[in-house]
N, C-alpha and C positions, 0 to 999 in steps of 0.2 A: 519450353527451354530452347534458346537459340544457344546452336555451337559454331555458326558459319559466320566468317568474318564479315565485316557490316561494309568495305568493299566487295567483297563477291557479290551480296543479296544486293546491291544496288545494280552492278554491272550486269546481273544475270536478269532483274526485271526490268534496268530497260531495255535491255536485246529481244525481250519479250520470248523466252524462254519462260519465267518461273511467273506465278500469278499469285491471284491471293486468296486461292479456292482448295481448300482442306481436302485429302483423300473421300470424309467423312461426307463434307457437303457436296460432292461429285455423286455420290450415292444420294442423296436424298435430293436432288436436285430430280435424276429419272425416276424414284419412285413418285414424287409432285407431277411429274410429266405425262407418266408411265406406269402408272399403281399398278395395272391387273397385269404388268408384263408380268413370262418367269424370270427370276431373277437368281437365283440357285437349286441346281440338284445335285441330288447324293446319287454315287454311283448303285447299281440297280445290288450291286456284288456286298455293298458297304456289309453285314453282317458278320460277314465272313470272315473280315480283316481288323474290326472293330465293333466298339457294342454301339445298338442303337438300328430301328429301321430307318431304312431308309425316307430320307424327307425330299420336299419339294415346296419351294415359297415363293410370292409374287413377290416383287418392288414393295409391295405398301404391305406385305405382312412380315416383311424380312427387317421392314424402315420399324415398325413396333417392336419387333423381339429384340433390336439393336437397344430403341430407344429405352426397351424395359431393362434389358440388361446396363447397359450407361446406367441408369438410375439406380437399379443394383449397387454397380461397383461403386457411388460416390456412399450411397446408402450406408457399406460396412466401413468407411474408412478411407477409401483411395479416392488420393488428393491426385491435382493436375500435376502431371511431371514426373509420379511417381511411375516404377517401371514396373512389366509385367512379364515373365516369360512363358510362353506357350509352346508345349509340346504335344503335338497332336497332328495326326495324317489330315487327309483333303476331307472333309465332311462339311453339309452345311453350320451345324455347329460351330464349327472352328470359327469357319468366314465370321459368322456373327457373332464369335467373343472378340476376334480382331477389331472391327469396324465397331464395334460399342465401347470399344478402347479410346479409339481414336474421339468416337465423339463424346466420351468423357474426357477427354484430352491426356490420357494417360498415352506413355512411350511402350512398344511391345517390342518384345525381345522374343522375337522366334525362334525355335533351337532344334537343332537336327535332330530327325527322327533318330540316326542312328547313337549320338549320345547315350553313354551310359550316367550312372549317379552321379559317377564324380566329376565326370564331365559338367552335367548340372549344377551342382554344388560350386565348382570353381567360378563356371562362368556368373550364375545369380551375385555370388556374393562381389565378386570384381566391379557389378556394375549395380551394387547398393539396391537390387530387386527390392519390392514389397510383395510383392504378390507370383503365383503361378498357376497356371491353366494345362492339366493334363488331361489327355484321353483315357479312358480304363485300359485299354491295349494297344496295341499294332502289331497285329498277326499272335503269334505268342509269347510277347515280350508284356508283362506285366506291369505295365507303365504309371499305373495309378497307385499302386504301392510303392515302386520308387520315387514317386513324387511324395507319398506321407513322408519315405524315410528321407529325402531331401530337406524336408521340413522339419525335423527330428536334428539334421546337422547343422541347417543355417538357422539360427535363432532370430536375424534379420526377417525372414520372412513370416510375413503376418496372416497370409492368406492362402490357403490353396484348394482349388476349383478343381471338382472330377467333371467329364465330358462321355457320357457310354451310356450301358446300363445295366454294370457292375460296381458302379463306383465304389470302392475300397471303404471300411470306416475309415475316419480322422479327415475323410475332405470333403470339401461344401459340395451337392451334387445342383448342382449350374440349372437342368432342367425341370425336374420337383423342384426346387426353391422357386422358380421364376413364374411356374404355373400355382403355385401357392398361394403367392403374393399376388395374382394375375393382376388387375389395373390399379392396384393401390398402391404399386411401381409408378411414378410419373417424373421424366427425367426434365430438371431443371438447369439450364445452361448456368455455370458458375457466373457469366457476365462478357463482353466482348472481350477480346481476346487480339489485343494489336498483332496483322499479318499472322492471321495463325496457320496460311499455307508455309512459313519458314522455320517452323517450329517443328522437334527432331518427332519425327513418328516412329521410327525404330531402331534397333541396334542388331542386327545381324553378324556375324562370323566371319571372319576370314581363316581361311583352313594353311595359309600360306606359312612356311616353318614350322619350327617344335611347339609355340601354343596359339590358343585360340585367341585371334586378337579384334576387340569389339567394333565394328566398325557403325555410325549411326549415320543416317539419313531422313532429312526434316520430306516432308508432303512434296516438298518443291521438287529435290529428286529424285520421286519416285514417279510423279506425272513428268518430269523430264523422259527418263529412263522410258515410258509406256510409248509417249510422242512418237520417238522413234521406232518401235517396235508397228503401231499402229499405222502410223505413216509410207512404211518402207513395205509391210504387209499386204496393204490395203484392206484393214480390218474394217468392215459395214460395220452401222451403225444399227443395234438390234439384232442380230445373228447369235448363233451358237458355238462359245468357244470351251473345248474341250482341254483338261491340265492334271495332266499327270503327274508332275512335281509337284512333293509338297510344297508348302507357303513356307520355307526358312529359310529364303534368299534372294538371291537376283534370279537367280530364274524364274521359279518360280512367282514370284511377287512383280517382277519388272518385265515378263514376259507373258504371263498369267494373268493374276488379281487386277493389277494396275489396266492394262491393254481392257479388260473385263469392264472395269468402273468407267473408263473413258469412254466408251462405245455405247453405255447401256445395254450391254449384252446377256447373254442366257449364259450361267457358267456352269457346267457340268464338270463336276468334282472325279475322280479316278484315281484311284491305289495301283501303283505297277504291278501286275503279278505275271503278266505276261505280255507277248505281242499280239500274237492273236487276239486277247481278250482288251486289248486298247484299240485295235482295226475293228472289232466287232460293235465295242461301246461306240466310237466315231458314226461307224454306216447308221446303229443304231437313233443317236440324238438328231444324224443330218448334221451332223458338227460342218460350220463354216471353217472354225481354224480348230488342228491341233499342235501341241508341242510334242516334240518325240526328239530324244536321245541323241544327235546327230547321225553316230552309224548305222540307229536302224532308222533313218530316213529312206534311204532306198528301198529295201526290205515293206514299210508299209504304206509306201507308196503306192507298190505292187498288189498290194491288202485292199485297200480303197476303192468303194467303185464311185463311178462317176469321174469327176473332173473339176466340182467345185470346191472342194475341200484343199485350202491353204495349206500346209504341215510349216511346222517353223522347227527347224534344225537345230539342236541347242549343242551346242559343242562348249567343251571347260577345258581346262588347263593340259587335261591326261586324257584328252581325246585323241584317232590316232587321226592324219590328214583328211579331208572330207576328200568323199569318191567321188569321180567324172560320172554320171550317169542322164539320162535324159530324162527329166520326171514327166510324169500324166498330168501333175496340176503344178500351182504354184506353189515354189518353193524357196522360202527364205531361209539362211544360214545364219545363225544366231552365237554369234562368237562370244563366251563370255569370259573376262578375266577374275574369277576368283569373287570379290564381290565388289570392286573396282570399278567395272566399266564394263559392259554389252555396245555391242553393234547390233546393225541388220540388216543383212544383203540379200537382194534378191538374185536367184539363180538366172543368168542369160540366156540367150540362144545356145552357147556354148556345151551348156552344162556344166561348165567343173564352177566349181568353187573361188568368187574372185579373193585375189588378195585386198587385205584392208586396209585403203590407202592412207599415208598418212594426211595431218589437217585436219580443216575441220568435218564435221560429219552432222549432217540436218536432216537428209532425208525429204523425199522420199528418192529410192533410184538414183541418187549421187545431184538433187538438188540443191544449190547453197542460197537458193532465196530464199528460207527462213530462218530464224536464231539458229547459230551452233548448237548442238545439244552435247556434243563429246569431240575435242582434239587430242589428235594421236600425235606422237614420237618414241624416237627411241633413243635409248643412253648410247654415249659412244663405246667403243667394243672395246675390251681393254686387252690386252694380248690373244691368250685363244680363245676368251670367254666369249658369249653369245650376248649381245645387247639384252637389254632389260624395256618392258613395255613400261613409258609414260604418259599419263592418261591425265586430262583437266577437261572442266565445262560443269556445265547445271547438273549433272546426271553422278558427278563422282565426290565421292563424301570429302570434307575438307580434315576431319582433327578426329582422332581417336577419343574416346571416350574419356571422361575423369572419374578417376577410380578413387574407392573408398575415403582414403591419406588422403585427397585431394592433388595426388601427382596427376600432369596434364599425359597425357598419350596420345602424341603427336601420330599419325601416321608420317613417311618417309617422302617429303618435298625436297626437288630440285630447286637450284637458285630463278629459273625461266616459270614456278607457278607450277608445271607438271606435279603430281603425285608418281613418285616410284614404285608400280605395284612390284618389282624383284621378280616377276615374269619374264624369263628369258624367250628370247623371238627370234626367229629366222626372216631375215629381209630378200624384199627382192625387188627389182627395175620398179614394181608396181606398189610395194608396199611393205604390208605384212603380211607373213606365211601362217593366220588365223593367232588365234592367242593360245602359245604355250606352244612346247617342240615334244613332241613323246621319246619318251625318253626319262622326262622331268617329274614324273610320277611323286616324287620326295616332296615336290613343294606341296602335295596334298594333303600327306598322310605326317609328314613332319620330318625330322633326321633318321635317317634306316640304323644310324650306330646305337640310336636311343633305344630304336626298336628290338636290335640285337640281345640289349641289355634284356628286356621282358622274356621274350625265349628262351636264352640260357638262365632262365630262375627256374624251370619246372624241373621236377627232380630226376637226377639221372640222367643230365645232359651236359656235358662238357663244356662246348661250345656252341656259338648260334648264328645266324645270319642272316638278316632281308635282304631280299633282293626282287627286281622286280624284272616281267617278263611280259613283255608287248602280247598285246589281244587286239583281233581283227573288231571286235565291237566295243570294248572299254576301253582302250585305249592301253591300258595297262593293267594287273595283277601282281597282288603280292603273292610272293614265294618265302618258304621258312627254308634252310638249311640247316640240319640238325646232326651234331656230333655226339654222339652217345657215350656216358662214361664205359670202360672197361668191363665183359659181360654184361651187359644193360643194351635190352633192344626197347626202344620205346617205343609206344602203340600211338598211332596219330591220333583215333578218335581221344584217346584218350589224353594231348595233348591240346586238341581242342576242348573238351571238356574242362578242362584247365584256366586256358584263356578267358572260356566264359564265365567261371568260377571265380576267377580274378576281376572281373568286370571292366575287362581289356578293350578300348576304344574298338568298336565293329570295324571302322578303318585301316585298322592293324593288325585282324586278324588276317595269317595267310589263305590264299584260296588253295592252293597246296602245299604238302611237304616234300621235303628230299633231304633222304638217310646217309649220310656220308662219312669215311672213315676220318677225313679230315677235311677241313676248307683251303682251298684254292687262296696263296696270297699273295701280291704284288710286288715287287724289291724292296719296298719300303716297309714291308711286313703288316699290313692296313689288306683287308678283307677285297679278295677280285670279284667283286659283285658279277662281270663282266663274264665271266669264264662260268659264272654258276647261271647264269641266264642261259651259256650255250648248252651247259649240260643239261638241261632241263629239255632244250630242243633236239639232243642224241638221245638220250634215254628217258623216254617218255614213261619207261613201264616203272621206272625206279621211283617214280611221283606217285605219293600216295592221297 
């Protein structure tokens, strides 16, 4: 399925940005080249966070369990185009239900670990899923029974795949079925398949406002998206790159997977659970690149020994400014807007962090002798408001998805071609002040009034309030403000317990409470989020 205008896909290959080589065949090109390289491992930790031992696969045994799977998924029923969504942490596994996706030609629909059901539920059926690919956990979230009861809601869905080695009854378990079947699996290509690097390979999230809105991107944008990242990095070809974000977005996927498949690289898979334990997994692999967090870029910089180890800095919307510091090795800043548009800058003699000029952007080091891969601007300022980032080129999705009804879902185009990711930016002489101002925390989590609403439902609370509160490493934190009805002291744990009970977006839960007789409010009589941010900084003891 092509959703990008048949002006862009001409303009974009002949600037020689986009080509006509599938994520799919990028993979099976290095295992033809490259059979006995490594080409995935599982974190040494993986049991602990998920089921299943840890594994480890060459090029040419990862290209057969793709190919077996591919034949699999045509085997039960899934036609080309049809969509699949996958929730599941970093595991070999996963890589290889993704990429047997692809070379089945099915669309994957990646979905944040932290989703809960109904989060799943809305999103599958928005985007006319067929199918779904869960892990048995993630840490002690029971993820493969919410997948049956996902399947239990959406009648649409015809199929769903366990990933572990607990798989729940009611779903297909992916690894017994496939060593069952062992070679009497044999995947037959449906037939060629005109340009099938322009054709959408997935449909990822945008977190920006109150819902989740689908954004897709064909093969073409996402080796666009990698280009740079590889280019700017100076990511060798055959080296060890280590990723810590799951595979449900531009980071991970366009900083990750993608940079992975380009290079013919070793990709060693990793669960966050800590810092230490990501500097210890890196010394451990020899990781050539890792991805890390932007703020704890310094931090495990100073973790690392040697000098040859890349770190790529990922900074998102609710990051707080990147810090001036002088690193040990090289250090690229990975600015990303939501799932709109990444950069990648490499840190100077300077050390601080440059801003991101606008124009266009090729890479490597501020080169413009090859195709654009992403142009910047910004809207103009309308009274006090802060500009909005506008983002075009090969690398930024063109049209939102069409949903069930067959209504089109435009994403948000200026008249000049720009996409309006609704990212407000701080400018300066040089540019942009990275993507996103702290501060803006809302555009991630959704409307904080909306959130109010959830709050003031638990019993015995009068009134409620989000509000958020700057963090030197997240960038930001949700805060609850809680007004308790008349004699009623509410218990936090127990108002967490609540949330989770309610199957409250993980994004929305607060990281603290604060008990108050009444909420702080504005002349306009509308909630001083402002004033409850400071009080959290006088009285620390009153956060519970």
């Amino acid at each position: 399925m092509k959703v990008t205008p048949e002006s862009l896909v001409q303009e974009h290959h002949e600037s020689g940005a986009w080509s006509d080589v599938p994520l799919d065949e990028i993979f099976r090109q290095t295992a033809e080249m490259h059979p006995d390289r490594i080409a995935l491992v599982d974190a040494p930790d993986r049991a602990t966070w998920t089921g299943g031992a840890p594994r480890k696969l060459t090029y040419a045994q990862a290209d057969r369990e793709i190919d077996r799977l591919a034949a699999f998924y045509n085997a039960v029923g899934l036609a080309t185009d049809h969509v699949i969504g996958v929730q599941s942490p970093n595991t070999v596994d996963t890589v290889i239900a993704i990429l047997a996706a692809f070379r089945a030609d099915l669309i994957v629909s990646p979905l944040p670990l932290h989703w809960r059901q109904k989060n799943v539920v809305d999103a599958l059926n928005s985007i006319g899923a067929k199918g779904l690919i869960a892990a048995d956990r993630i840490e002690t979230r029971d993820v493969g029974t919410a997948a049956r009861d996902v399947a239990a809601e959406l009648f649409s869905l015809r199929f769903v795949f366990g990933l572990g080695k607990d798989v729940p009854d009611g779903l297909i378990e992916l690894g017994p079925m496939l060593a069952e079947m062992g070679d009497d699996l044999q995947f037959e290509p449906s037939g060629p398949r005109p340009d099938p690097a322009d054709h959408t390979a997935t449909i990822c999230w945008s977190r920006s406002g109150e819902e989740n809105m689908p954004i897709s991107r064909c093969h073409n944008h996402w080796t666009s998206c990698g280009n740079l990242v590889v280019k700017e990095a100076h990511i060798k070809d055959g080296g060890n790159i280590l990723v810590p974000y799951s595979l449900s977005g531009l980071t991970g996927l366009g900083g990750g997977l993608v940079p992975w498949l380009m290079t013919g690289a070793t990709l060693h898979l990793h669960h966050p659970t800590s810092l230490v334990n990501l500097a210890e997994h890196a010394k451990a692999v020899k990781a050539d690149v890792v991805i890390s967090p932007g703020p704890l870029a310094q931090t495990l910089d100073r973790k690392l020994a040697g000098e040859d180890t890349t770190i790529l800095a990922a900074w998102n919307i609710s990051s707080p400014r990147p810090a001036t510091f002088i690193p040990r090795r090289r250090l690229v800043d990975l600015h990303i807007a939501d799932e709109f548009a990444l950069t990648a800058s490499a840190r100077g003699p300077s050390a601080k962090a440059k801003a991101i000029p606008l124009g266009k952007h090729s890479g490597p080091d501020g080169c413009e002798s090859g195709p654009a891969l992403l142009e910047i601007s910004v809207s103009e300022a309308v009274e006090d408001q802060l500009p909005t980032l506008l983002v075009k080129g090969p690398m930024v999705p063109d049209i939102g998805w069409r949903t069930v009804n067959g209504e089109q879902r435009r994403v948000r185009w200026e008249g000049t071609g720009y996409l309006n990711t609704n990212i407000k930016v701080q400018t300066t002489e040089d540019g942009v002040e990275g993507f996103g101002v702290p501060g803006f925390y809302a555009l991630a989590t959704g409307n904080l009034e909306t959130i109010d609403v959830i709050y003031s439902s638990y019993p015995g609370i009068n009134e409620a309030a989000a509000f958020v509160v700057e963090d030197p490493v997240l960038g930001a934190r949700m805060y609850a403000a809680l007004v308790p009805e008349a004699g009623h002291v509410p218990d936090a744990g127990a108002f967490f317990a609540y949330l989770d009970a309610e199957g409250v977006d993980l994004a929305k839960i607060p990281h603290r409470v604060l008990i108050l007789q009444s909420l702080p409010r504005n002349p306009d009589g509308t909630v001083c989020r402002d004033r409850l941010t400071m009080r959290t900084q006088r009285l620390p003891a009153a956060v519970a």
